[in-house]
N, C-alpha and C positions, 0 to 999 in steps of 0.2 A: 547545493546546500550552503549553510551559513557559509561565509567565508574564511573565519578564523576556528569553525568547529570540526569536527568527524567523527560520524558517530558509525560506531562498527557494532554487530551484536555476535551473541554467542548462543552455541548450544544449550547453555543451561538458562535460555530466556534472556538472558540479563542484556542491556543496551549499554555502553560506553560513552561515553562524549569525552572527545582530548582534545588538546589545545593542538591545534595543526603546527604552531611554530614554535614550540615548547615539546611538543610529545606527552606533555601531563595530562594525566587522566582527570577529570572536573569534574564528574559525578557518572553515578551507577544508576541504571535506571532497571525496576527490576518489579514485572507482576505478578502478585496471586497465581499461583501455581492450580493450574486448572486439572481435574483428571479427564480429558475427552478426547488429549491429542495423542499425536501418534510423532514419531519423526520422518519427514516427509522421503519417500522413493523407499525406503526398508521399512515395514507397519512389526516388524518383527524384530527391530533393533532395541538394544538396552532404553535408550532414551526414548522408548513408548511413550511416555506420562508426561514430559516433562515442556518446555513452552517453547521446544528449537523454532527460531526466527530465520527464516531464507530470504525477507524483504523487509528494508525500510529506504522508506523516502523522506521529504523535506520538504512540505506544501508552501512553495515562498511565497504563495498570494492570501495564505490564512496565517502570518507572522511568523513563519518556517514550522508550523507545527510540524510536530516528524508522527509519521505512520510506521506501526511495524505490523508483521500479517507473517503465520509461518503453521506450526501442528496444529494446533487446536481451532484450526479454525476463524480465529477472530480476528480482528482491525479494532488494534489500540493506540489511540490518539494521541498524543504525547505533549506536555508543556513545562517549559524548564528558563534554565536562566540562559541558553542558549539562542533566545528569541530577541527578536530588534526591541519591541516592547515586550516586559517582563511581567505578568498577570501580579497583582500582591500573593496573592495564594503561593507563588514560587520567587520570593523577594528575597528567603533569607537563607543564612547557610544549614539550617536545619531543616529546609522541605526546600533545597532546589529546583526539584521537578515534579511532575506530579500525572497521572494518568488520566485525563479529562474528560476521556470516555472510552467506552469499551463495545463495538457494534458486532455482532454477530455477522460473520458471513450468509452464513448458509448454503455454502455450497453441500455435496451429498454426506450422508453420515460418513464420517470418519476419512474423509478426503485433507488434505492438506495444501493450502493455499502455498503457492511455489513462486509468483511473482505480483507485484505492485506495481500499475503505475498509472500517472496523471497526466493531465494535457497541460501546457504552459501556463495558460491563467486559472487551473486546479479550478476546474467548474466540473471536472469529469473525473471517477478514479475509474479504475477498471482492477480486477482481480481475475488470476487464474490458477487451477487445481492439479494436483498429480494424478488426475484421470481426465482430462483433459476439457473438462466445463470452464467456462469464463461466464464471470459476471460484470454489470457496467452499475455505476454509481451514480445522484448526481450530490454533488457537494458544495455548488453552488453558495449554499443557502448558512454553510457552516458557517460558524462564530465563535471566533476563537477567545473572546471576550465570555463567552454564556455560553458553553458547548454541550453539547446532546447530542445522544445517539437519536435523535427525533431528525436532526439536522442531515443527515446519511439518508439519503433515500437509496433505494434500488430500481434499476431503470430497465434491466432485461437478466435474463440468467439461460445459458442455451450451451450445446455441447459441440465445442470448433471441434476437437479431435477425437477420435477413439483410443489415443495413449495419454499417459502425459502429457502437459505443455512444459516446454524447455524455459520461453519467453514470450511477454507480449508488450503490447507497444501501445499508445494511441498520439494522433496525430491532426493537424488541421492542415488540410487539402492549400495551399497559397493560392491567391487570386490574381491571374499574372495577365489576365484581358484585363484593359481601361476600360472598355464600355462592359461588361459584363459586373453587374451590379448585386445578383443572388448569391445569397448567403452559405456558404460553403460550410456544412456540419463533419464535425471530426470521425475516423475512421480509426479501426482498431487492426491490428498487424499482429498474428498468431505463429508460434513457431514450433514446432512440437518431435518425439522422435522416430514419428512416421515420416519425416522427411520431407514434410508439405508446410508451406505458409501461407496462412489464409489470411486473404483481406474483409472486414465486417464492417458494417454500421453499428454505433452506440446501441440500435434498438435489437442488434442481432442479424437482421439481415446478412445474406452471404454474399458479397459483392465478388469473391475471384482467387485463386489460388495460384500459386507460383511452383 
């Protein structure tokens, strides 16, 4: 993540950004209240409705845009003043940040997205659910200058576990032969609490379990 930011979120949706060596809070980030979600592992907790976030990340090859993903289902894009370049749209102290886009998952009705994550130069995201579906992204193509949910493709959607997933991972295989010159495509690492971790390919393939 940024080096001088940290951003933490909260049950009631909302996102925090503080100053890492100050401890002061910089701005609140905080979206439209959807009614679809649920709180994720209890579907029968008080906070049914509300936008509880269990992931975000910091895409530092799309200008640290930060991603959050939690009840309702969604991946919203996030741009603020906590970015190397700062969009005009979040220049002033009256609109520091701003939600730039808003992509729908789609994972199963009423599932709740439980982990995020991206590969080193965020060409990839992947998403995984509390019934145990993962989805892979490609994100390639995003622009954090013009952003659109146009720009969020979906690359596979397929089901690692029959429980929950705990965590997942994705990864690029290192290429440690000199002569060996084929293009090494990244692998996804599943962890869930049948006590299995499965290894996949982006398109879903099952490469092997642990």
């Amino acid at each position: 993540s940024y080096p001088k930011s940290l951003a933490a979120a909260c049950a009631d949706g909302s996102i925090g950004i503080f100053d890492v060596e100050s401890g002061y809070k910089k701005m609140t980030l905080m979206a439209e209240r959807l009614k679809t979600g649920r709180t994720p592992r209890d579907a029968k907790a008080a906070l049914g409705n509300s936008q509880f976030i269990d992931r975000i990340i910091f895409l530092e090859h799309h200008n640290r845009t930060l991603v959050s993903a939690g009840a309702d289902g969604y991946l919203r894009f996030w741009e603020g003043q906590w970015m190397e370049s700062v969009p005009a749209r979040c220049s002033t102290s009256v609109m520091p940040s701003n939600m730039a886009c808003l992509v729908p998952a789609i994972h199963l009705h009423g599932s709740a997205i439980v982990d995020v994550k991206s590969d080193d130069e965020n060409n990839f995201l992947v998403t995984a659910d509390d019934v145990g579906f993962v989805k892979t992204w490609d994100i390639s193509n995003y622009n954090w200058r013009s952003p659109s949910p146009d720009q969020v493709q979906p690359i596979s959607f397929w089901q690692a576990h029959e429980v929950g997933i705990s965590t997942i991972d994705i990864m690029v295989p290192s290429n440690t032969e000199d002569d060996l010159e084929e293009e090494l495509h990244p692998l996804l690492f599943s962890c869930a609490s049948d006590k299995c971790a499965k290894l996949w390919t982006v398109d879903g393939a099952y490469v092997g379990k642990f």
